[in-house]
VEXLO-397344 format. One line per 2 residues: their letters; for each residue y, x, z of C-alpha. Coordinates in nm, 3 decimals. Layout:
<rs>
A = Y:X:Z; ...
</rs>
This chain:
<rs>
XX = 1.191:-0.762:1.510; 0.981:-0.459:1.456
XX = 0.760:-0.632:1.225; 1.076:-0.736:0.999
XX = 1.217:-0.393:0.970; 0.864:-0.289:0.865
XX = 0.836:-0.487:0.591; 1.132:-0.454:0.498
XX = 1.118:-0.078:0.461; 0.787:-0.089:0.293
XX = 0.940:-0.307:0.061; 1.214:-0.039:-0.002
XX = 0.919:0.251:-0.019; 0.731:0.062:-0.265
XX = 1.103:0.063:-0.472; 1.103:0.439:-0.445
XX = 0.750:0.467:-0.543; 0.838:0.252:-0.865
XX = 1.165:0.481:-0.933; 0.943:0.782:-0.975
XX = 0.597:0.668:-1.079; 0.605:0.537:-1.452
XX = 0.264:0.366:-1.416; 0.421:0.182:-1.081
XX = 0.650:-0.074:-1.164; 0.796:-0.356:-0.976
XX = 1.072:-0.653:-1.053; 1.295:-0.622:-0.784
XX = 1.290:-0.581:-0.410; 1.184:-0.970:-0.354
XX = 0.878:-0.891:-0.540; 0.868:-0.568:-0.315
XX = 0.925:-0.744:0.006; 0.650:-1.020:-0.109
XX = 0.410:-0.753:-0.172; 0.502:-0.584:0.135
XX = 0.356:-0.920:0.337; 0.077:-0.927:0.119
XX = 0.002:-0.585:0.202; 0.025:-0.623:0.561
XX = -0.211:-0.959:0.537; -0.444:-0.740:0.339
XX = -0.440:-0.434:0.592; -0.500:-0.672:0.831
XX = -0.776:-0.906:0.699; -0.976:-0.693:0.434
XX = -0.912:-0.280:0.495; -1.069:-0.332:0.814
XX = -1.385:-0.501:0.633; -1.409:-0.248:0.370
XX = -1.371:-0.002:0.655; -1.657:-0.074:0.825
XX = -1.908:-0.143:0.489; -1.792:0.198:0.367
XX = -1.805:0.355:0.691; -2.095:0.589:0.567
XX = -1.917:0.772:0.238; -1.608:0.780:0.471
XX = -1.784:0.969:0.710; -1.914:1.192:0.396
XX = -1.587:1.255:0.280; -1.423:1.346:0.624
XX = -1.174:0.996:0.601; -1.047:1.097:0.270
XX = -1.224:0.803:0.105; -0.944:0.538:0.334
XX = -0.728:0.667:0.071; -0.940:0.508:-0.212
XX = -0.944:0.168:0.026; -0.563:0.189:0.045
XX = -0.587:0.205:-0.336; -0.789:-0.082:-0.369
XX = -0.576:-0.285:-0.111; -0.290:-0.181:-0.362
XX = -0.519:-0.276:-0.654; -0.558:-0.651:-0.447
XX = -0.194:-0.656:-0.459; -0.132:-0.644:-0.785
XX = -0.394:-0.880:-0.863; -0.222:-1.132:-0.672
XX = 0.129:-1.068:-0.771; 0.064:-1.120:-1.165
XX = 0.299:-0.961:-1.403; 0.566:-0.869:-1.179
XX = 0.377:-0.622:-0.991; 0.198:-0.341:-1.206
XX = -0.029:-0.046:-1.104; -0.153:0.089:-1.437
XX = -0.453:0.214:-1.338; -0.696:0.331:-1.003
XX = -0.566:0.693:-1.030; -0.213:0.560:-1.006
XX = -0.300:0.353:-0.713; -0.461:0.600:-0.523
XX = -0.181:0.882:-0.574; 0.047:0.548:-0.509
XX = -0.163:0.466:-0.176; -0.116:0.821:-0.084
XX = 0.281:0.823:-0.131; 0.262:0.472:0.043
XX = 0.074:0.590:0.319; 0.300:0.898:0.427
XX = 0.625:0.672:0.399; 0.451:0.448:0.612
XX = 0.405:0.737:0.881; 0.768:0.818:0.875
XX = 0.871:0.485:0.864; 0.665:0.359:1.183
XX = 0.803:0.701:1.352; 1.162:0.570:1.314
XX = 1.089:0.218:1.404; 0.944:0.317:1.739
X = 1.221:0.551:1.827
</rs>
C-alpha cells in the first residue's frame, strides 16, 4: 500500500514541478503516474549501476554528483515517455532532480508516519 501512495505522490510532485518549471512539462497526471513507475524501475535497476561506475567523482564531489545521476535517471525518463514528457535540457533536469529529490524526502517522511 505504501508503494501505491508513493507513486502516486511522486506523480503529483512531478505535477508541481511542471506548474513552476517552464522547461518541465508534462500531459497530465497519467503521464505523471507512468513516469513515476518508470522512475522507480529506473532507481531501482540503473541509479544503482551508475552509482557504483561513478563511485570515484562521487567521492570527489562529496555525493553532490547523485544529483547529476538523478538527472540523468530523469533524462531516461523522458527518453522513454516520447512527447508527452519534456525536460528541455540537463540543467533543467538536474535543478528538476533536485526539487524531485527533496519532495521525495518529505513525501517518504509522511508515508512512514
Amino acid at each position: 500500500m505504501r508503494w501505491i501512495l508513493s507513486l502516486i505522490f511522486n506523480a503529483l510532485a512531478l505535477m508541481l514541478i511542471d506548474y513552476f518549471f517552464d522547461g518541465f512539462m508534462i500531459d497530465g497526471f497519467a503521464v505523471a503516474l507512468i513516469a513515476s513507475v518508470i522512475l522507480a524501475v529506473l532507481n531501482a535497476i540503473v541509479k544503482p549501476i551508475l552509482v557504483v561506475l561513478t563511485l570515484p567523482i562521487t567521492v570527489l564531489t562529496l555525493g553532490l554528483f547523485l544529483f547529476v545521476i538523478n538527472g540523468i535517471t530523469l533524462w531516461f525518463t523522458q527518453a522513454l515517455l516520447g512527447d508527452n514528457f519534456v525536460i528541455e535540457g540537463f540543467g533543467i533536469a538536474i535543478i528538476t532532480a533536485v526539487l524531485f529529490s527533496l519532495m521525495n524526502l518529505v513525501i517518504n517522511k509522511i508515508i512512514k508516519d
